[in-house]
Structure formats: structure tokens, C-alpha cells
DRENDO-1510 file (C-alpha; in Angstrom, 1 decimal, always signed):
<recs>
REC; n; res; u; v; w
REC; 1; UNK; +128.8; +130.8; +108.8 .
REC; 2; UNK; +127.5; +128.1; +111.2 .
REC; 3; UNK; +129.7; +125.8; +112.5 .
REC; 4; UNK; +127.9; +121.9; +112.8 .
REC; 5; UNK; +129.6; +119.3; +114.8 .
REC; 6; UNK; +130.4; +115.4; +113.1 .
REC; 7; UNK; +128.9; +112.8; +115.3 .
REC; 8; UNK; +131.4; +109.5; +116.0 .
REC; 9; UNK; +129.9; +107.8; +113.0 .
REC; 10; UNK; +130.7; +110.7; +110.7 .
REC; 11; UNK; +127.4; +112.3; +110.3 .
REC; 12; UNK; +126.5; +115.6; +110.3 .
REC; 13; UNK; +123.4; +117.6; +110.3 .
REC; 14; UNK; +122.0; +120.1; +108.6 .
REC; 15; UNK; +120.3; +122.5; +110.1 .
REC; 16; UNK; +116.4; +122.6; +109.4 .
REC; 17; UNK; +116.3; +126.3; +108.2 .
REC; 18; UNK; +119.1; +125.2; +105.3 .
REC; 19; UNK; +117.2; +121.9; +104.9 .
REC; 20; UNK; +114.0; +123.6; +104.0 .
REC; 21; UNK; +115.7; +126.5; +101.5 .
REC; 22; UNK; +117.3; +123.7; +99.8 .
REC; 23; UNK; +113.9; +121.6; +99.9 .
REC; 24; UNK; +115.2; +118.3; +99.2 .
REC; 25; UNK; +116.8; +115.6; +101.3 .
REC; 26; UNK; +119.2; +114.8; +98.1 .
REC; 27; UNK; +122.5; +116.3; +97.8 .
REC; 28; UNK; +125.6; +115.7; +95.8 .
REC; 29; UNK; +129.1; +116.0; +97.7 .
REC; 30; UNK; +132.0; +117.6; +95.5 .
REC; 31; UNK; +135.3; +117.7; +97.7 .
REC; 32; UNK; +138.0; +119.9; +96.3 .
REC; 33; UNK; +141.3; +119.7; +98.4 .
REC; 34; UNK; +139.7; +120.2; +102.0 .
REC; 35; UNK; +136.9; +121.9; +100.9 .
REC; 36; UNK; +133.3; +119.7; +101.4 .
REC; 37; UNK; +130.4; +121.1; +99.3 .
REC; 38; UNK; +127.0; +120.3; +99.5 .
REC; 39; UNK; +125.1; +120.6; +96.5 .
REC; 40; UNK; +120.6; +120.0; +96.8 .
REC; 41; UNK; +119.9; +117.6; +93.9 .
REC; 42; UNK; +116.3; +116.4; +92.9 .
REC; 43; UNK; +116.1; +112.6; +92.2 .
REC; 44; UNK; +113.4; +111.6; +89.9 .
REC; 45; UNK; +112.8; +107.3; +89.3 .
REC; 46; UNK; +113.2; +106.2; +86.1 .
REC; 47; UNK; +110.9; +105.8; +83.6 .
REC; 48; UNK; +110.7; +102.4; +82.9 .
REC; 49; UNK; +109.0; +100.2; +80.0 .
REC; 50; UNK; +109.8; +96.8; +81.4 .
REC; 51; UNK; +106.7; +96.7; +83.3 .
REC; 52; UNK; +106.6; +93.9; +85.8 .
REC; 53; UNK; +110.4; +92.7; +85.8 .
REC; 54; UNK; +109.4; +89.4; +87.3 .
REC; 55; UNK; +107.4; +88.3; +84.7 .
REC; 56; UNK; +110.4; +88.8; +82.4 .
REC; 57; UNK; +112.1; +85.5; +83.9 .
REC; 58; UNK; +109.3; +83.8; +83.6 .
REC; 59; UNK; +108.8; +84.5; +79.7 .
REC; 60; UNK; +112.4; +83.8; +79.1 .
REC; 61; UNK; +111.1; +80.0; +80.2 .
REC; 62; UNK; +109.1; +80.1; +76.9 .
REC; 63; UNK; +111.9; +80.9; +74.9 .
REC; 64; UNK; +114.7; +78.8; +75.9 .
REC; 65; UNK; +112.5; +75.6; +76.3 .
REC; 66; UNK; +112.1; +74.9; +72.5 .
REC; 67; UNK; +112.6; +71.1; +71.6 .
REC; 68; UNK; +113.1; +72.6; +67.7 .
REC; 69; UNK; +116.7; +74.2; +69.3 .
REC; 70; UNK; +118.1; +71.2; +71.5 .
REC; 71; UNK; +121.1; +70.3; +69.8 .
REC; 72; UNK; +122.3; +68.6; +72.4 .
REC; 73; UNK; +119.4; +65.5; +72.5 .
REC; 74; UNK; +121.3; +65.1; +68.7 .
REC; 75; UNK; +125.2; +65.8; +69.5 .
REC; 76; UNK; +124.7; +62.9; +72.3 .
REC; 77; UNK; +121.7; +60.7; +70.4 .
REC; 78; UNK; +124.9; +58.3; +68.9 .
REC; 79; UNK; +127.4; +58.8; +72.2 .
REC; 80; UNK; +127.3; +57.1; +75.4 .
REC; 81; UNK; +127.1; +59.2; +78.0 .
</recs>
């Protein structure tokens, strides 16, 4: 067992010969009463088919500005407003 000290902020550091076992710079933190344990996790990106998600807000222009569905220019043609 090695014992690490926790900086002022709260951080600690793993030693560079665990580190590279473990090879990742991922880990999940279980805590179970006042035990801490590290766990290495790999964490992939997802896979995603939305392509370029700006371009989404842009297309959704299209959609809503349909003069065929503005109810409102006829619920107000008769009113004052």
C-alpha cells in the first residue's frame, strides 16, 4: 500500500506506475462507507447520426415558416388587435 497525500483543493495523484497499468486517464469513483475506490473506465464518444447539429436549427426554419399552417393571420383576420 502507498500512501498519497490530498492537496488543499482536494486532489490527489496517482502515481505514474498505477496510471500506466491502468492505461487510461478515466476512472469511476464508488465510495462505500469510508472506503474510496478507483475503478479505470474507457470512454468511447458517441456514435452519432445527427451529422452537423447546427444545420439542424437552421432546417427547422424551413418547417415552421409555412404560410399553409398560420392560423393565427385567420384567428386575428376579423379582430382588432
Amino acid at each position: 500500500m502507498q500512501i498519497i497525500k490530498i492537496s488543499p483543493k482536494g486532489q490527489i495523484t496517482i502515481p505514474k506506475k498505477y496510471r500506466d497499468m491502468c492505461d487510461t486517464g478515466n476512472f469511476a469513483l464508488e465510495v462505500s462507507g469510508k472506503t474510496i475506490i478507483l475503478k479505470p473506465v474507457e470512454v468511447k464518444p458517441v456514435e452519432s447520426d445527427l451529422g452537423d447539429f447546427s444545420a439542424l436549427g437552421l432546417s427547422s426554419f424551413d418547417f415552421w415558416d409555412n404560410d399553409d399552417d398560420d392560423i393565427y393571420d385567420e384567428f386575428y383576420k376579423d379582430k382588432e388587435v
